[in-house]
N, C-alpha and C positions, 0 to 999 in steps of 0.2 A: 504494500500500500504506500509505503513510505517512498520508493523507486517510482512508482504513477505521480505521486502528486508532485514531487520535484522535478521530474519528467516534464511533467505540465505546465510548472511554475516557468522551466529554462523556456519552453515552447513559445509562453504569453508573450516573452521578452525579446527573445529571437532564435529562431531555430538552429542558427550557428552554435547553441551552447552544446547541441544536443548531437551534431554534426559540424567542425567547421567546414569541410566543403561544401555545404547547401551554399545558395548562391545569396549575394546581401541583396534582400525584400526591404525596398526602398517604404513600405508600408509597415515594419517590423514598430513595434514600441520604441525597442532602441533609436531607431530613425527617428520617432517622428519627437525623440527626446533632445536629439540631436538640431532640428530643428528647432524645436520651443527654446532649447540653450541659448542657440545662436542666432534666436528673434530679440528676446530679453539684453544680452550683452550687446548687441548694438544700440536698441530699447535702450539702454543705462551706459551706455559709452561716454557721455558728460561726466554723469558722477563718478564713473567706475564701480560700480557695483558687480560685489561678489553674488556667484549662485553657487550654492552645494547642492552635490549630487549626490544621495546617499545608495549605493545597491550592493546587495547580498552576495549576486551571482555573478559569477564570470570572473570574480573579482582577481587580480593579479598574484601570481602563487608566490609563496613565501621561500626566501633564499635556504635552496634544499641543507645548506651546510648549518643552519639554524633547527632545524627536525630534528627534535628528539627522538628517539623508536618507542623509549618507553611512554614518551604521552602519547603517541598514537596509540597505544595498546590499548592504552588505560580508556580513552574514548566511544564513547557508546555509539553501537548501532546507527543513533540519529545522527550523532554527529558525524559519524564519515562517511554517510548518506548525505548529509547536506548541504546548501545549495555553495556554498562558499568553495573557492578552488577548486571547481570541476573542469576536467576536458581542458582543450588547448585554444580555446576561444575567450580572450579575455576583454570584455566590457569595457574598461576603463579604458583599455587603449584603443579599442575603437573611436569611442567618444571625443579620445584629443585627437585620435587620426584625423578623425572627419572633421571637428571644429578645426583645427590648422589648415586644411584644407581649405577651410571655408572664408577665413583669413585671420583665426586668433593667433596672437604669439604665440609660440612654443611656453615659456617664460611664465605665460599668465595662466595656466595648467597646471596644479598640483595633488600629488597624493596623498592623504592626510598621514599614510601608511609612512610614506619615504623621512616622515621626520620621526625619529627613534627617540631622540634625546627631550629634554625638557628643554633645554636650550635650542634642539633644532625644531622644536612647536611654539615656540615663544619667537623664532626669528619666523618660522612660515605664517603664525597670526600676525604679526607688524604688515607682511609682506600684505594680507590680506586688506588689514585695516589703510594700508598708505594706495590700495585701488592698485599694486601688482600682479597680485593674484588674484584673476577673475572667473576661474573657477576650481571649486574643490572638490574633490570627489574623495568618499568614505564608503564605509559601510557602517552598518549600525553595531556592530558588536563592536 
């Protein structure tokens, strides 16, 4: 049951999660996320206003030489069933692929994940708060 509904959940979102060679369905969620992004930051390009992006799935895997074996063990069922680091399709780079594309800076892209330290989330929130970083992307855990 648990394999169905997260099946389902990667589906709603885009079906690269589930396959990345399905082809990119310019109608996916992810697209049409991609688009609201990149209405809003031109929308707010005076002020510089930040948008976070917060998603569960696709999300960027973790530096394998950081893996413990033993918390993998120790992790239940749900959790390595779910929806976080599945498959070789990962969300978040879509999302800067296609905004760069579309003409955001590299620069103004950030992963809330890429700052470890307490000093490198206090230097990426300034970045935020001074309108360099205009978008963020997370997940909720």
């Amino acid at each position: 049951m648990l394999r169905i509904t997260s099946d389902g959940s990667k589906l709603g979102l885009d079906p690269r999660l589930i396959d990345p060679s399905f082809e990119d369905n310019p109608d996916t969620k992810l697209n049409q996320c991609v688009r609201n992004v990149y209405q809003i930051y031109e929308d707010t390009k005076e002020n510089k206003s930040t948008q976070i992006i917060f998603c569960d799935l696709g999300v960027p895997k973790k530096n394998s030489q950081n893996v413990d074996d033993k918390n993998v063990d120790e992790k239940s069922a749900a959790e390595r069933e779910s929806l976080e680091e599945s498959g070789d399709f990962c969300v978040y780079d879509d999302i800067r692929d296609k905004l760069i594309e579309k003409g955001v800076k590299p620069e103004e892209i950030a992963y809330i994940h890429d700052a470890k330290t307490e000093q490198q989330k206090t230097d990426l929130f300034d970045k935020v708060n001074k309108g360099e970083v205009r978008v963020l992307l997370g997940r909720t855990s």
